[in-house]
N, C-alpha and C positions, 0 to 999 in steps of 0.2 A: 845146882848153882856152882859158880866155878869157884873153886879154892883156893883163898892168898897164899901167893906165893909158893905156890904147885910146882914152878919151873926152874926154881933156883938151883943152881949149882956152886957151891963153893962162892958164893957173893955173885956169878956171875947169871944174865940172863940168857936161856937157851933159847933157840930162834926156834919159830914156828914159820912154816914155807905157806906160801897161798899165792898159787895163779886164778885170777882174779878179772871178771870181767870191767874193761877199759874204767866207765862209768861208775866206779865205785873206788876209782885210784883216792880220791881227798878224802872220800868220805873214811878208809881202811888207815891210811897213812896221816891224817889230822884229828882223826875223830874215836874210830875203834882201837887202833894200835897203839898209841901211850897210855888208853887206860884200860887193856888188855894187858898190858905191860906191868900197871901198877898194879893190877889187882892179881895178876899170875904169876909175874915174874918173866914170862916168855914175851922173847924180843919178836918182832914181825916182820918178816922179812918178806916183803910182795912185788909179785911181780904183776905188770898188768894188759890185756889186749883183748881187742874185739872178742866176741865169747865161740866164736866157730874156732878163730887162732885160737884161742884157749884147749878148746875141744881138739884140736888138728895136734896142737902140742902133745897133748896126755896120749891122743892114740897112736904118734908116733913114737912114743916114748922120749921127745925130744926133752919133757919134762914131767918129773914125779913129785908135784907137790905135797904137801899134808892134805890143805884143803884146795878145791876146786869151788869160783860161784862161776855163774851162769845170773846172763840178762836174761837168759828166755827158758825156762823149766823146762820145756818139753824140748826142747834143743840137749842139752846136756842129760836129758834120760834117756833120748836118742840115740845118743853118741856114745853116751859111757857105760851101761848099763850094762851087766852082764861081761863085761872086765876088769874096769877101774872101779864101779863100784854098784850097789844093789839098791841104794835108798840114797835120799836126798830129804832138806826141809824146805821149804818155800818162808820167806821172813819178809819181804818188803816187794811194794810194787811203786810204778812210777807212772810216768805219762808226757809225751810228745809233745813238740813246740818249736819255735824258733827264738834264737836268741841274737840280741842283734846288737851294733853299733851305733847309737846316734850321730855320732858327730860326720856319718857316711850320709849321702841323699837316700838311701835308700831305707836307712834304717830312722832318717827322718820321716818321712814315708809313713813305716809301718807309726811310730810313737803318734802320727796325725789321725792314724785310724783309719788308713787304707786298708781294704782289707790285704792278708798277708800274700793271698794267690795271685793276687794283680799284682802286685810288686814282683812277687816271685816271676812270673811269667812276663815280664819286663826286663828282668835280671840283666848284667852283662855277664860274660862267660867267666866262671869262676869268682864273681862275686858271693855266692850261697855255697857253703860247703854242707856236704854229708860225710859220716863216713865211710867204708867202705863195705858194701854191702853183700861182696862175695865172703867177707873176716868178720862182720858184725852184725850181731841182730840190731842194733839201731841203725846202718846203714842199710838194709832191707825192709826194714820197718820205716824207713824216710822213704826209699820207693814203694811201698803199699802204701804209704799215709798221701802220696801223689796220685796211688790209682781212687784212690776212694775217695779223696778231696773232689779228682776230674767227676766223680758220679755224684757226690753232695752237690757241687755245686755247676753241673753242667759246664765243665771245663774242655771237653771233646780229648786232644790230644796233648794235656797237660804233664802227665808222667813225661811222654817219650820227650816234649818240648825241655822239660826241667831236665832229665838227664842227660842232654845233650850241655845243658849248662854251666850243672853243679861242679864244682869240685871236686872230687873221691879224698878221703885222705885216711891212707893206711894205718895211721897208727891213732886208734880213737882217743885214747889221753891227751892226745895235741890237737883236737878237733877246734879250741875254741882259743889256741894259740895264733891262728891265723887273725881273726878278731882283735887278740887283744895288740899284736901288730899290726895293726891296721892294713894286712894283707888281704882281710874279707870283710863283709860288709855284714854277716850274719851266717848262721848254720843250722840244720836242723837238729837237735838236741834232749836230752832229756831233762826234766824238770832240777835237777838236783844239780845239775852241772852248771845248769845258770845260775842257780842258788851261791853255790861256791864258788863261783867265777864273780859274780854281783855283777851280773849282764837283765840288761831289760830283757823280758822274755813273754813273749806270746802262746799262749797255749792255745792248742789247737783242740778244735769241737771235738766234745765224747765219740762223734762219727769215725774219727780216727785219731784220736790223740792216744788211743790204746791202753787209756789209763782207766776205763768204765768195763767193769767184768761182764754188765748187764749188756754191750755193745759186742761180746763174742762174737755171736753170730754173724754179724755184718764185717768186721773183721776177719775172720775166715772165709769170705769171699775173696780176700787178697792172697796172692801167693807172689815167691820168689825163690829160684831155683841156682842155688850157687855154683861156682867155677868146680867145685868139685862134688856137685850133682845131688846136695840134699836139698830138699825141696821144703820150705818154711809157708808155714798157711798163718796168718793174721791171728794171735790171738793178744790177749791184757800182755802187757809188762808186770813181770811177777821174774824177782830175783831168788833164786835157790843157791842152796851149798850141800857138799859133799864132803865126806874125809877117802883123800883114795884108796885103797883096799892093802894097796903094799907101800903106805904112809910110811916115812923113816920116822916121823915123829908122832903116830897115830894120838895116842893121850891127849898129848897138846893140839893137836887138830881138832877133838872133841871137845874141846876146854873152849876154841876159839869159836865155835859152830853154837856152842852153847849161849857162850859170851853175847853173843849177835840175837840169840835169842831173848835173853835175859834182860837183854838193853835196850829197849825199841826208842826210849828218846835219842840214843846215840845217832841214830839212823833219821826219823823223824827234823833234830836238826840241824838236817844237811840238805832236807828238800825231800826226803823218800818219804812216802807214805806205808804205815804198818796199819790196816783195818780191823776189821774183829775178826775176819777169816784167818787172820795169822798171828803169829807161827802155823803152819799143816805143815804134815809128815808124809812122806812118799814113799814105798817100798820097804825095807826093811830095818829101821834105825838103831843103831847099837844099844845093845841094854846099858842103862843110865843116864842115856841124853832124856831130858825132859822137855816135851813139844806140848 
């Protein structure tokens, strides 16, 4: 368990660093970080983006945070293993959807029960945003949830039609700013993000909502191959964390890895889902963290 008040310095609080996948920005900065704060002492300081940029960061060394999460587990054991770090915990999973605007035709549409594909494949151009799918597992996971929707429901050329339409938008924290400026009509999204945003939100079939462990399989028929040639196959949405191996603040990075362990309502709500599979531990976890 994490210990009050662990981080104090002379009255003040020490910051703990965490690059941090997009999708988790409210939930770390509204939810876990002031009563990480209260209960440690350690301020949080985060920073947040698609989880490849995340990953691209640490192996450039462009940044060395305490802790590292990942939207997608086997993406960031991919990438970091064996430099930045040796083990990771897996703590929350989510699930696929669109979130949309009502007061748009479109997003009147979906509330009447259209289903969401025909709307979608109607679209006009830059009405639906994704994010960006060469920087983000949610925006390659919004083009496999297009390949597998085209084969649920007999869609033919639906991916390549939708990508020709959607919007990309670089920076996934502002995915669902277009929305609430009435610049887009809806987005494809994570569960949690609608949650925190208080956007009507559709979820998408266990087929590819990503969010059914038992749908693996089928899931892993999708792939997508980013600008800088790693190659991502379909599997759950499953969030993990790390502490990096040359941490300036390692303590407090284990303090904060823990914290997230220890608090699954914190997480739960915000829209994430934590199951009986989790917390699981990956690789080799510092002696003392408890999974």
């Amino acid at each position: 368990m994490v210990g009050a008040a662990a981080g104090c310095l002379g009255g003040q609080a020490t910051a703990v660093s965490l690059l941090s996948a997009g999708s988790l920005a409210r939930t770390f900065e509204d939810h876990v970080g002031p009563a990480f704060e209260a209960a440690t002492g350690y301020r949080l300081h985060g920073e947040y983006y698609g989880s490849n940029a995340v990953m691209r960061r640490v192996e450039s060394e462009t940044a060395r945070p305490d802790v590292i999460t990942s939207a997608d587990a086997t993406l960031l054991r991919d990438r970091l293993y064996g430099t930045a770090t040796d083990w990771d915990v897996s703590f929350a999973t989510n699930s696929l959807g669109l979130a949309y605007d009502t007061a748009t035709d479109l997003g009147s549409r979906l509330a009447d029960g259209v289903p969401w594909y025909e709307v979608a494949a109607e679209s006009e151009s830059g009405e639906i945003a994704i994010s960006d799918p060469d920087l983000d597992p949610l925006g390659y996971r919004a083009v496999m949830a297009f390949d597998l929707a085209a084969a649920e429901h007999g869609l033919g050329e639906f991916r390549d039609t939708m990508l020709q339409r959607v919007y990309q938008e670089p920076a996934e924290p502002q995915l669902l700013a277009g929305i609430e400026s009435g610049d887009r009509a809806a987005a494809v999204v994570y569960h949690n993000m609608a949650v925190e945003h208080d956007l009507p939100f559709i979820g998408f079939p266990p087929a590819y909502s990503f969010g059914t462990p038992a749908a693996a399989e089928r899931y892993a028929t999708a792939t997508y191959t980013t600008d800088d040639g790693y190659t991502a196959r379909g599997r759950p949405v499953i969030y993990n964390a790390t502490v990096h191996a040359d941490a300036t603040n390692p303590t407090a990075g284990r303090q904060l890895v823990q914290f997230l362990l220890d608090n699954p309502d914190r997480l739960t709500d915000t829209g994430l889902s934590v199951g009986s599979q989790l917390p699981r531990a990956h690789g080799s976890p510092p002696e003392g963290l408890t999974v």
